[in-house]
C-alpha positions as CSV (number, residue, x, y, z in Angstrom):
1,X,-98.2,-1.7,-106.3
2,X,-98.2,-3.0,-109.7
3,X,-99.7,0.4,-111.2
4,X,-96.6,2.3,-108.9
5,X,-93.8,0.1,-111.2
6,X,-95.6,0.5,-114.0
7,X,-95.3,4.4,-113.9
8,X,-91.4,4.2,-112.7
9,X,-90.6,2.1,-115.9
10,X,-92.7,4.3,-118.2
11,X,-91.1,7.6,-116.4
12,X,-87.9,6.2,-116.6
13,X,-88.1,5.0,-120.2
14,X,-89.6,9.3,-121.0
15,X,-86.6,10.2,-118.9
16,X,-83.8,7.7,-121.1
17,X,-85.5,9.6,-124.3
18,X,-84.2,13.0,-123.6
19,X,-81.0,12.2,-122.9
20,X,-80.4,9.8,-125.8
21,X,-81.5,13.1,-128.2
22,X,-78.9,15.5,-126.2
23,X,-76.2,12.7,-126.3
24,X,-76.7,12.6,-130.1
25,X,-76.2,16.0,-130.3
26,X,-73.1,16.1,-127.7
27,X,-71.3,13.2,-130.2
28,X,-71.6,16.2,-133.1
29,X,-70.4,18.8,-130.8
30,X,-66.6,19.2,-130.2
31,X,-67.8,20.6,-126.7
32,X,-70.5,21.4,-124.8
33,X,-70.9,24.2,-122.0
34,X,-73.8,24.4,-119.2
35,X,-75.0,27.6,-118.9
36,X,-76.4,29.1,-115.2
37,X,-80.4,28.9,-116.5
38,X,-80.0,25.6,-117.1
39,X,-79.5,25.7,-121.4
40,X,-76.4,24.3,-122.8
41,X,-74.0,26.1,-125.6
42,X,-72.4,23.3,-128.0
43,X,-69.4,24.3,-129.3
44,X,-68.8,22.4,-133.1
45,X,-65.4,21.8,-134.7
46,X,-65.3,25.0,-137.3
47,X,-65.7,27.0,-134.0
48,X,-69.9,28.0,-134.2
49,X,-72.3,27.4,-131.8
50,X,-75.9,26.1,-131.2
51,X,-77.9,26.6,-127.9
52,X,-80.3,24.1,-126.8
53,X,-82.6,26.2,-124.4
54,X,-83.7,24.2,-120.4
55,X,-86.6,22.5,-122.2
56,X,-84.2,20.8,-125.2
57,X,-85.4,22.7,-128.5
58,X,-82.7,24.4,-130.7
59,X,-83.0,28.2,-129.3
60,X,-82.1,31.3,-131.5
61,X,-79.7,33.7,-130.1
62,X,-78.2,36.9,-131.4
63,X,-74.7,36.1,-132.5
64,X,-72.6,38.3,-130.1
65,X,-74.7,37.6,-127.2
66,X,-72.6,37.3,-124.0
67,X,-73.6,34.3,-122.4
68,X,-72.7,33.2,-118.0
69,X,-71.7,29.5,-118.3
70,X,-72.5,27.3,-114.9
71,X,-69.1,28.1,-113.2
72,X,-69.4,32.0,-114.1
73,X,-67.3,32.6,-117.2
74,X,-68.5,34.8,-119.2
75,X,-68.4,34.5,-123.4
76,X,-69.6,35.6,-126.6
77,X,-72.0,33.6,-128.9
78,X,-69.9,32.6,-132.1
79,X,-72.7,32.4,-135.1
80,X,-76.4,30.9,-134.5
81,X,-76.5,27.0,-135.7
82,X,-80.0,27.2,-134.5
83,X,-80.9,24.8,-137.5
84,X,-78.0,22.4,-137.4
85,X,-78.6,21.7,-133.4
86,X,-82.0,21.1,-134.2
87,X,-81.5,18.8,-136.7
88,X,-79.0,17.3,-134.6
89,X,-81.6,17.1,-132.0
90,X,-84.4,15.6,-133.9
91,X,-82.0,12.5,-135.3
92,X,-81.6,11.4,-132.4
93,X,-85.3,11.7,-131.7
94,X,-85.6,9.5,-134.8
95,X,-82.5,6.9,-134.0
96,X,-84.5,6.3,-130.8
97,X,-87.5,5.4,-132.6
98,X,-85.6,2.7,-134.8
């Protein structure tokens, strides 16, 4: 019984991780969009976007890509901030660690 909590708090704490990095990110963003395959498109204030792929790492994509968000709009990728979500994404990594 004991070893079953222990592995829901430890789960739970992995679980609390991945959010806090994609809620860093989200603050940065001026919005973010689902997409049907599970990534998510942020959208930043000078209009240029990042894509965080289904497993949360900063994914390169083509600028000019069209791209299916969840509710099936369709749009184009505007630039590739490949490097400025990731280094969005790994502060938060590093705020969690503090």
């Amino acid at each position: 019984m004991g070893n079953r909590v222990l592995m829901a708090v430890v789960l739970s704490a992995v679980a609390m991780g991945a959010f806090a990095d994609e809620w860093h990110a989200q603050q940065a963003a001026e919005k973010t969009i689902p997409l049907q395959d599970g990534s998510i498109v942020y959208v930043f204030k000078d209009g240029k976007m990042g894509l965080e792929s289904k497993y949360g790492r900063a994914t390169y994509t083509e600028p000019g890509t069209t791209l299916k968000a969840q509710d099936g709009t369709e749009f184009t990728m505007v630039g590739n901030e490949v490097g400025r979500l990731d280094t969005l994404l790994k502060e938060g990594t590093q705020d969690r660690r503090r």
